[in-house]
N, C-alpha and C positions, 0 to 999 in steps of 0.2 A: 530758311524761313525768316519772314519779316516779320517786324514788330505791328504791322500792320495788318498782315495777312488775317483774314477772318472766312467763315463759313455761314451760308445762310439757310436758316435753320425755318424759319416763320414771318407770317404778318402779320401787324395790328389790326387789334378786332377791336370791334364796337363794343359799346357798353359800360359800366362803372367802372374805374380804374384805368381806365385808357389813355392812353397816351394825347393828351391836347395839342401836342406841338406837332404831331404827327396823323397823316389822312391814314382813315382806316383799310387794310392792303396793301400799306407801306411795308419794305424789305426790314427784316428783324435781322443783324447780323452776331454773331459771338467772336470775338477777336481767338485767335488760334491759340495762342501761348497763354490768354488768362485761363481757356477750358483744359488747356493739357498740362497745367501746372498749378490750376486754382483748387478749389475746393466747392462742392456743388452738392445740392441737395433736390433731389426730384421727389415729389409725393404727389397722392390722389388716391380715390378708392380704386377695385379694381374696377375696370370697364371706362377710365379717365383718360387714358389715352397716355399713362408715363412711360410704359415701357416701347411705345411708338416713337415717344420722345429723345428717349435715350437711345433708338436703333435712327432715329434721324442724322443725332449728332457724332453717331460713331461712324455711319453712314458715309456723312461730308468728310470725318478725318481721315477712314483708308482711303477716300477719293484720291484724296491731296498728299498722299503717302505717309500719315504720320500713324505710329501703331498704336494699339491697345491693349489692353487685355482687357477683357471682363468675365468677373465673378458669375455665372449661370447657376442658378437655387433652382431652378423649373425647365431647366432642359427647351429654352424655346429660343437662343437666340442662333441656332443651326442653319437659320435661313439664310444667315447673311453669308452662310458657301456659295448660296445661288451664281453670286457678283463678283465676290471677293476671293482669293487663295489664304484662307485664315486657318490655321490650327484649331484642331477641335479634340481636344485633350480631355479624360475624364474616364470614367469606370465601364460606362456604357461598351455596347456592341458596335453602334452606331457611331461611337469615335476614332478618330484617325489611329488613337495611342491612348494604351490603357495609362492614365501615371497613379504613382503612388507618391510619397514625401520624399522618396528618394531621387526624384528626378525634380523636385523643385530648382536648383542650383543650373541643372541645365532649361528647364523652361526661361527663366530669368535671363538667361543667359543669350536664348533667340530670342528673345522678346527685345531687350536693350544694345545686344551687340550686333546681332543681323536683321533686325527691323522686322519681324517675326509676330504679325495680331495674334491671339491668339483668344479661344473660347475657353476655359476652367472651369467643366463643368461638372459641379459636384454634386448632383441631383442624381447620380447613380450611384452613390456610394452607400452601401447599404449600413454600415457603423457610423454615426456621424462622428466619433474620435477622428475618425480615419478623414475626413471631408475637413475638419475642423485644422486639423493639421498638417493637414496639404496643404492648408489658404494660410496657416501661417509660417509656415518655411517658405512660401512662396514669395510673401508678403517682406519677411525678413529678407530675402537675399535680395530684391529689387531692392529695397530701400541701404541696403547696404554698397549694392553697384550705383546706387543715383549717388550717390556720397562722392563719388569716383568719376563719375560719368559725366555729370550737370545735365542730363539730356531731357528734353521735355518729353513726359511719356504719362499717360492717362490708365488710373485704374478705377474701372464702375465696377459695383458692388450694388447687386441685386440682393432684396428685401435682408436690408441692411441693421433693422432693426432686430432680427436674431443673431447678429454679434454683439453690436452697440448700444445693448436695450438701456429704455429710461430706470428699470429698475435694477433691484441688485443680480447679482449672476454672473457679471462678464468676465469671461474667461481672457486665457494669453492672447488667441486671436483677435479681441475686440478691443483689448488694451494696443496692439500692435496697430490696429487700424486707426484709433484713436491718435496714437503718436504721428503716421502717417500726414493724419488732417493738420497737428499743429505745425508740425516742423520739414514733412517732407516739399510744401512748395519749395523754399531756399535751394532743394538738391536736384528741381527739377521734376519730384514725381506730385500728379495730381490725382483727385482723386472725386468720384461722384458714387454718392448713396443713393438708394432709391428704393420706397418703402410707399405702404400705402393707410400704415398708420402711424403719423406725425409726433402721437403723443406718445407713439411707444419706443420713438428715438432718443437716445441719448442727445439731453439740450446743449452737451458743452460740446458737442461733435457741427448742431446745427447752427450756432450761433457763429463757430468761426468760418461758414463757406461763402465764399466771393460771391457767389449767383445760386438763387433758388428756384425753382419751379412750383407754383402750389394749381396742379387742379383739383379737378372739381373734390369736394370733401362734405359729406353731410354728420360725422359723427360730432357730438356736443365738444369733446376733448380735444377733437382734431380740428373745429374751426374755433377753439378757445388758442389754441396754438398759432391760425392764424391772426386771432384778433391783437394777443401780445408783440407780435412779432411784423406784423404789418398795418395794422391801426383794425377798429373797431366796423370801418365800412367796406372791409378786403374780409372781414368774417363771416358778415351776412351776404354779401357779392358769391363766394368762394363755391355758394350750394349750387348757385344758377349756373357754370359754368358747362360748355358743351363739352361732346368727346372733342380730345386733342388741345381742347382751349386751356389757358393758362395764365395765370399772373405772374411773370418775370420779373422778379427784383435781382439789379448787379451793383456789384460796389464800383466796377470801373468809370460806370457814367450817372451814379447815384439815382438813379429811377427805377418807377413800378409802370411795367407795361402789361397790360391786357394784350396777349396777342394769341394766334391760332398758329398752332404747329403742321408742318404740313406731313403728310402723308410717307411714311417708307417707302422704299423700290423695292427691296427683296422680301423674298416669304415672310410673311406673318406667321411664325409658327407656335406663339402663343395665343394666337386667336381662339375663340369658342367654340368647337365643333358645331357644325350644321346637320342638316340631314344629307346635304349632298359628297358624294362620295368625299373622302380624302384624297387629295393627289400631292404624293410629295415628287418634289419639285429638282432636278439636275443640277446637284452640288459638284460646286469645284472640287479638285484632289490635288492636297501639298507634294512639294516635295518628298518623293522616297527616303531625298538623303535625311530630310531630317528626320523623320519617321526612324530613319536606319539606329539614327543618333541616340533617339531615344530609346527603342529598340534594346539597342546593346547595352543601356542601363535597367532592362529590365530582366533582359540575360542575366547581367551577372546579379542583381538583387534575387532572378528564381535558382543562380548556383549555390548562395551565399543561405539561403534560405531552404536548400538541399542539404546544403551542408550540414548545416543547424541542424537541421531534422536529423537528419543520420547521427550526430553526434546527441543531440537528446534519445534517440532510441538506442544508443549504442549505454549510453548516461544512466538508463532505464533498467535493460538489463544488468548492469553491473549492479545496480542499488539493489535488482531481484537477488541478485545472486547474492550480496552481501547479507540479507535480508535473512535466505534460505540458509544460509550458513553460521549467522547469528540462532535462529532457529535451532539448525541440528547439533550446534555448543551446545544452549540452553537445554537442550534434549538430553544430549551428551553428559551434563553435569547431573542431569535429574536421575538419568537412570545409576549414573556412577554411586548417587546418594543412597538412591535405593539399593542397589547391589550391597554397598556396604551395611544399612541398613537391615537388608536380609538375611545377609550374612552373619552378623552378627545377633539376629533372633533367632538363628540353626543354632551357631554354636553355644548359646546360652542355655537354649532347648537342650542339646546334645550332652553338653557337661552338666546339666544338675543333677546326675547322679553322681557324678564325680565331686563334686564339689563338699567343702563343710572337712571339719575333722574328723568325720565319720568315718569307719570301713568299709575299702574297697572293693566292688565288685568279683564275684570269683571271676579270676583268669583275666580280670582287668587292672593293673597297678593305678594307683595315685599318678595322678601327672605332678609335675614337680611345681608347674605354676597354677595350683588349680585355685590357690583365694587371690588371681590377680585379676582385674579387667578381663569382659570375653575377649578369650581369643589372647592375649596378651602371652610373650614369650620371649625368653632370653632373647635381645636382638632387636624385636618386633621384624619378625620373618621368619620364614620355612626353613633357613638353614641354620639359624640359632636354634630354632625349637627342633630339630631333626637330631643337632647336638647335643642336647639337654636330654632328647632321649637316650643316644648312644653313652651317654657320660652315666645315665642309671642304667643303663643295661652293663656297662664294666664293672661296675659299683657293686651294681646286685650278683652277675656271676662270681665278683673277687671275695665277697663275703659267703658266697655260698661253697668258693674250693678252701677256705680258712677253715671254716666250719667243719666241713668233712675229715680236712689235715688236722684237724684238736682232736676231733674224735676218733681218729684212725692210732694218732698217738695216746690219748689217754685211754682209751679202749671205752666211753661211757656211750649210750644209747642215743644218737642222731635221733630219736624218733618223738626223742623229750623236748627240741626244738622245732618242731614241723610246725607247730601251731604259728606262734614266732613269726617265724619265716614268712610262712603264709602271706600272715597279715601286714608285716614289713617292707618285704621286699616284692611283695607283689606278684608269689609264686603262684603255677596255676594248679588248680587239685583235678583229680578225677574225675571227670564228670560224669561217670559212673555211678560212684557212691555219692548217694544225692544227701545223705548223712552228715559226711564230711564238707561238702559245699557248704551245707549249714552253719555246720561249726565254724567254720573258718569267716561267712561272711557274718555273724555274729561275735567272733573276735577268737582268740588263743584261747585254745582248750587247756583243760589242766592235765598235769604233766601223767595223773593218773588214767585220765580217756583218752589218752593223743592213741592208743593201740600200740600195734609191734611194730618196727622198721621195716617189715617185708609193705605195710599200710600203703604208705607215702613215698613216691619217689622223690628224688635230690631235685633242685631247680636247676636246669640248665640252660645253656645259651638261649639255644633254641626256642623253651620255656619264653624268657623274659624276650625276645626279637617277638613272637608271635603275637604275646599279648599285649604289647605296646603297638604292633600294627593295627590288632584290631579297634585298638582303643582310638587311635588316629584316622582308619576310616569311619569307627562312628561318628566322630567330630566332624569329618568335612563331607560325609554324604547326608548327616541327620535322620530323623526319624519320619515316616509316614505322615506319624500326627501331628508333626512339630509342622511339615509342610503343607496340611492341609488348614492346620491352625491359622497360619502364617497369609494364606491367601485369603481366606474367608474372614481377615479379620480387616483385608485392606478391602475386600468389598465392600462389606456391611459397614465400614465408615463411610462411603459413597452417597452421595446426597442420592433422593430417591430417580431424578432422573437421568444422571449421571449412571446409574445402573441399567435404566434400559437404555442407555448408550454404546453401554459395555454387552448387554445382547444381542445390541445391534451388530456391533463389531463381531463378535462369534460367530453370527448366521450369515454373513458375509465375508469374512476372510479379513478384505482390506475395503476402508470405504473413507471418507472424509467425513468431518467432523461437523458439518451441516446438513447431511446428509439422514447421517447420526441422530442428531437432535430431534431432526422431524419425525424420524421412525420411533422415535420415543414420547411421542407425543408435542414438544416442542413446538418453535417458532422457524422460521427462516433465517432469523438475522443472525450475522457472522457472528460478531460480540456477544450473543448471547449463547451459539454454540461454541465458542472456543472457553468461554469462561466453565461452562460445565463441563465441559471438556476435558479442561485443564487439572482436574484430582485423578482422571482417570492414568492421564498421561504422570501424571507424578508419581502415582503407587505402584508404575512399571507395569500394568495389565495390559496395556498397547504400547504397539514401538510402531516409528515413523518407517514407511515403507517409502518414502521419495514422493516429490511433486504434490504434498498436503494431503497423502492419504497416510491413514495407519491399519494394522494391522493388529488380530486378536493375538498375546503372546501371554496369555496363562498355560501352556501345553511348553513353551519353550523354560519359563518361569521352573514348572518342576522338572524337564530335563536338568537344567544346568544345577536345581536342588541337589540333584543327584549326581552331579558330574555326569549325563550319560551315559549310567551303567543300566536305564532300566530298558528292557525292549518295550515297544509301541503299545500292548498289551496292556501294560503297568501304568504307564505315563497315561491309556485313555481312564485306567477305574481311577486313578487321583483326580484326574482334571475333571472327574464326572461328579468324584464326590467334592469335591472346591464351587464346581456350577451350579450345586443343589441352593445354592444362598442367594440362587439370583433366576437361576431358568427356572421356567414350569417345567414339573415332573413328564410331563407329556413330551414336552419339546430338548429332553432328555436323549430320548433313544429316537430323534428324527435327524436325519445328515440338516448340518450349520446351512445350508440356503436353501431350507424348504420354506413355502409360505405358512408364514406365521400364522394364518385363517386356517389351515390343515393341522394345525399342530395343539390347536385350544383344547385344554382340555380340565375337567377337573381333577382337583386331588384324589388319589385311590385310581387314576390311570393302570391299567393292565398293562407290562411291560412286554418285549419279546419271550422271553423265558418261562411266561409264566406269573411270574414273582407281582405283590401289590407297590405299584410306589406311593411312600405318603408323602407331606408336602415338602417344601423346597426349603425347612427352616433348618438345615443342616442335620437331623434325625436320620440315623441309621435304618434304612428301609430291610425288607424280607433277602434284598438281594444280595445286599453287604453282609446280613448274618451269613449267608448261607455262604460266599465268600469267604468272611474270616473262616467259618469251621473249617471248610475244604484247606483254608493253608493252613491251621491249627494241624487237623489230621498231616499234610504234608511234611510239616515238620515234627511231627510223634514219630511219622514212619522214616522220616532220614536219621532222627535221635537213635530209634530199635535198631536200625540198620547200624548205626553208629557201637551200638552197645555191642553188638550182636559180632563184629570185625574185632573189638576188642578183646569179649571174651573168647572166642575161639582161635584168635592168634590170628587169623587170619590178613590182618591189614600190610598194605606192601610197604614193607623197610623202604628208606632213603638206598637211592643207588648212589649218590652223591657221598664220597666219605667225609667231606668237608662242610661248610655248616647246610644246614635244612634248608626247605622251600621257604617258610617265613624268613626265617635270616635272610635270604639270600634278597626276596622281594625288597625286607627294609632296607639293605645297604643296596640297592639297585633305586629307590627310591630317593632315600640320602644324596647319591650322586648325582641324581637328577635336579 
C-alpha cells in the first residue's frame, strides 16, 4: 500500500461551504492510510445519510483488500455479506458465530493476522454487561497487537456516543476507546465514531479526529457544536443539507468541503421499512475453518461452564448437607438438654419423700445421698451409687447379726430394739399390721409398746436388697403425676400459637413446620414459622423425623418417663391426660387425622363410654375418677389377696436356698 493510494468516496456539491477552487461533481478522494490510521468522526440526524457514509467508505477499503472491523449497535450492517466474504460475529441466530469475551483474543487475532473484516455485532446481546465487554476485550487485544504489528487497520464504532458520552457515566469501555483516539494512530490502529447527536459526544474524543463528517443536523445543541467547531455560517448551512450531503473538513489538506456522498452497492439493511415486501438479499458464507476456530472456543467455554455448573451443584449440595447436619447437632444438643432437664424434674419429683431429716418411708431406707443435688451420687454414676447402696446393705445386715449375737449372749429381749432398727436401718415392717407401719414411720416406739419378739421379725438380707430396689425403681421410673406435671407444664409455657402448632403435629403424625403455622392460624412465611416453632422443638414435644419434617413425641416422652415398662394402654390414659392442656375435649377421643371441622365441639362433649368431659384446663373429668377408683379397688384387692397368703401360710417359699428374687435382681442389676 502507497502513501498515495486513496478511495473515492464523493463529489462536490453546490452551495454554502463549497469548495471555490473546485467545479461542482469534482472527485472527492480520502487518502487510504490517513482513514485507516486517522481518527474520524461521522454525525447527522437519522435519515442524513451517515450510516450510507460510513458503508461507502468501508465499502472502497475491502475493495482494495484492507480490513476492518466494525462496532454494529442496530444489527444493519449484514448487507455488506451481499459483496464481500466478511465475519459476522455476535449473539444473534443470524450470525456466522455466536461470540462471547472469550473469543475476543481470537477475533483480534483474524482480524490483524489473517486479514479477516469482520462485523461485531452487539445488538443481540440481551445483558448489555455482556455487549459492553466483548467491545472492550476486543478493543484491548487489537490495541495491544497494533503495538506489535504497526499494521494499518480501521475500527468504526456505531452510535458512539453511548460509550463516549459528553456527560458523566463512562465506563472501561469508553475510557479504552478514548485512549484508542489519542494514542493508537502511532501503532497503526484507526478509528471512526458515528453518532447522530453531536453534543451528546464526548468533546475531547471529537476535537482530536483528522476528518469529520457533519450532515444534515437541526437540533439547537447540535448545530451550536457545529458553529464552535466550524465557524458560525457551517451552523446555519448545516440544517439545509440534503440526504448523503455533507460538509467535510480534513486536517491533511486543511479544508471544508460541501460535497455529496455517493450511494452504497450492497444492501441497505438499515433502511426504513416500506410497505413493499422485504426481500433479504444472498449473503456470502466465510470460511468453515474459521468458524471451526471459533467454534472450538466456544466448546471448550460450554465444557468449562459445565464444569462449573456441576461443581456449583455438587458445592450446593454439600453446604445442604452441612446445613442439615448443623441442624440435627443443634437438635441433638436441645433434646440432650431437655432429657437432662427431665430427668432431673422425675428425680427431684421421685425423692422428695426421701428427702429432709425426716423418717423414712415404711420398707423404703434413707438413701445415703439424699441432701445432695438431684440425682447426685458417690461417683456421679450408676455404679458408684449401686455401691453406696451395696455398702448399706453390708452395713445394715452386719449391725443387724451383732445385734442378735448380744442378745443371743446376754439373754435380754431383741424386741426392745425393733423400734431402733426400724427407723435406722431402714428395716421393712409388716404390712400387715397397719399399727406398726405407723409407729415405725412416725419414729421408735417406747421400749414399753414395741410388744413381744414373736411381733417383729429380724431384718435380713433379703429385707434390706428389696427395699433399696424399690426405692431405686421409684427414682428412675417416677411418679404418674410427676410425669404428667412435667409435660403440661412445658405446654402451657408455649406461646399461644405455638400450641396449635403442637396440635397440629398430633393430628398428623409428622408434618413441617410451615405447614404447622398455617393450620394454626398463622402466616406462610418460613421465619415466622420456624421462630414459633422453635419453643416447641426445644421443650422436646417434637423430634425431627428427616428432610424438615417433625414428628408428635409426647407418647415417646412418657415411654421413656417410664423406661418402657408401661403397655400402650397406660402410655394412651397419660398422654390423654397431658393433651387435655391443649386439645379440645371433643377431639380427645377422635383418631390424630381426623378433620378438625368433624371434631368441634363444645365443652361437656359426651365421650365413647358414657362419661361427661369438662374442658381442657387440666381438671380431672368423670372418666379419670371412675379410672382412679377401679385401680384404687385393684389394688385393695392384690393388698386382701396379699394379707390373705400371709395369714394362711400359704405364700410359696424361695426354692432358691441362696439369696431371694430381690437380692438376686439387685446384684444382677449391679453387674449391669
Amino acid at each position: 500500500m502507497s502513501e498515495e493510494e486513496a478511495i473515492h468516496v464523493a463529489d462536490v456539491s453546490e452551495g454554502i461551504g463549497g469548495d471555490a477552487t473546485a467545479e461542482p461533481g469534482s472527485p472527492v478522494e480520502l487518502p487510504v492510510v490517513d482513514v485507516l490510521t486517522g481518527r474520524s468522526f461521522i454525525t447527522g440526524k437519522s435519515g442524513s445519510g451517515k450510516s450510507n457514509t460510513a458503508s461507502v467508505v468501508i465499502e472502497n477499503l475491502l475493495s482494495n483488500g484492507f480490513p476492518v472491523m466494525i462496532v454494529d449497535t442496530d444489527g444493519e450492517y449484514y448487507g455488506l455479506k451481499e459483496e464481500y466474504e466478511i465475519l459476522h460475529a455476535g449473539a444473534d441466530d443470524e450470525c456466522d458465530i455466536v461470540v462471547s469475551p472469550e473469543h475476543a483474543e481470537k477475533l483480534a487475532t483474524l482480524a490483524l493476522e489473517q486479514n479477516v473484516p469482520i462485523i461485531l455485532d452487539v445488538s443481540g446481546y440481551l445483558e448489555e454487561e455482556t455487549a459492553n465487554e466483548l467491545l472492550l476485550e476486543v478493543v484491548k487485544q487489537l490495541f495491544a497487537k497494533e503495538k506489535r504489528m504497526k499494521k494499518p487497520f480501521l475500527l468504526v464504532i456505531e452510535e458512539c456516543h453511548e460509550y463516549i458520552p459528553e456527560g458523566g457515566g463512562m465506563d472501561e469501555t469508553g475510557k479504552m476507546l478514548i485512549k484508542v483516539g489519542k494514542r493508537g494512530r502511532k501503532h497503526g490502529l484507526g478509528i471512526v465514531g458515528i453518532s447522530q447527536r453531536p453534543a451528546d459526544v464526548k468533546k475531547d474524543f471529537i476535537t482530536q479526529c483528522d476528518w469529520l463528517c457533519w450532515h444534515r443536523l437541526t437540533w439547537d445543541n447540535d448545530t451550536k457544536v457545529v458553529g464552535r467547531i466550524l465557524g458560525s455560517k457551517y451552523a446555519s448551512a448545516v440544517e439545509d443539507l440534503g440526504d448523503g450531503e455533507a460538509f467535510l473538513m480534513t486536517d491533511w489538506d486543511e479544508s471544508i468541503r460541501r460535497i455529496q456522498f455517493h450511494r452504497k452497492e450492497t444492501f441497505d439493511a438499515g433502511a426504513t421499512p416500506g410497505l413493499d415486501d422485504f426481500e433479504r438479499p444472498e449473503l456470502k458464507s466465510v470460511s468453515s475453518d474459521l468458524v471451526g476456530e471459533l467454534e472450538s472456543i466456544s466448546d471448550e467455554k460450554e465444557r468449562r461452564e459445565s464444569e462449573i455448573a456441576d461443581l456449583k451443584q455438587e458445592l450446593e449440595k454439600k453446604d445442604r448437607r452441612i446445613a442439615d447436619l448443623e441442624r440435627e447437632l443443634e437438635e441433638a444438643r436441645d433434646l440432650s438438654d431437655m432429657a437432662d432437664q427431665f430427668a432431673q424434674a422425675l428425680l427431684g419429683k421421685a425423692e422428695a419423700p426421701y428427702r429432709g431429716g425426716g423418717p423414712s418411708r415404711a420398707g423404703v431406707p434413707e438413701r445415703p445421698d439424699a441432701g445432695r443435688p438431684d440425682g447426685a451420687r458417690d461417683g456421679d454414676d450408676a455404679e458408684s451409687g449401686d455401691q453406696s447402696v451395696l455398702k448399706s446393705y453390708d452395713e445394715a445386715v452386719a449391725a443387724t447379726e451383732e445385734r442378735a449375737q448380744e442378745a443371743d449372749e446376754s439373754g435380754t429381749d431383741p424386741a426392745a430394739e425393733s423400734g431402733a432398727s426400724a427407723a435406722d436401718g431402714g428395716a421393712e415392717i409388716d404390712e400387715s399390721d397397719a399399727d406398726a407401719a405407723d409407729a415405725d414411720a412416725a419414729g421408735p416406739a417406747p421400749e414399753s409398746e414395741s410388744g413381744t419378739p414373736d411381733d417383729v421379725d429380724p431384718v435380713t438380707r433379703d429385707d434390706v436388697a428389696e427395699s433399696a430396689l424399690r426405692f431405686d425403681d421409684a427414682i428412675e421410673l417416677g411418679t404418674r403425676e410427676a410425669v404428667i406435671e412435667e409435660l403440661r407444664s412445658r405446654i402451657e409455657a408455649l406461646p399461644e400459637l405455638s400450641r396449635g402448632m403442637l396440635r397440629h403435629y398430633r393430628r398428623e403424625g409428622a408434618s413441617d413446620p410451615v405447614a404447622a403455622h398455617i393450620d394454626a392460624g398463622g402466616d406462610g412465611d418460613s421465619g415466622h414459622a420456624y421462630s414459633r416453632h422453635r419453643p416447641i422443638r426445644r421443650a422436646g414435644l417434637i423430634r425431627h423425623a428427616g428432610r424438615g419434617s417433625y414428628a408428635y413425641a409426647v407418647p415417646d416422652l412418657v415411654r421413656e418417663a417410664y423406661a418402657d415398662r408401661l403397655d400402650e394402654g397406660q402410655v394412651d390414659e397419660i398422654v390423654r391426660a397431658v393433651e387435655r392442656v391443649f386439645v379440645p375435649p371433643a377431639e380427645l377421643h377422635y383418631p390424630p387425622d381426623a378433620d378438625p371441622a368433624d371434631v368441634e365441639g363444645e365443652a361437656g362433649t359426651e365421650a365413647d363410654d358414657g362419661t361427661t368431659l369438662e374442658g381442657a384446663d387440666g381438671a380431672t373429668t368423670e372418666g379419670d375418677e371412675a379410672a382412679a377408683e377401679r385401680e384404687g379397688d385393684s389394688a385393695s384387692a392384690e393388698a386382701d389377696e396379699s394379707a390373705e397368703a400371709g395369714e394362711t401360710g400359704e405364700a410359696e417359699p424361695p426354692t432358691d436356698p441362696g439369696l431371694s428374687d430381690a437380692a438376686r435382681r439387685f446384684a444382677e442389676r449391679s453387674e449391669r
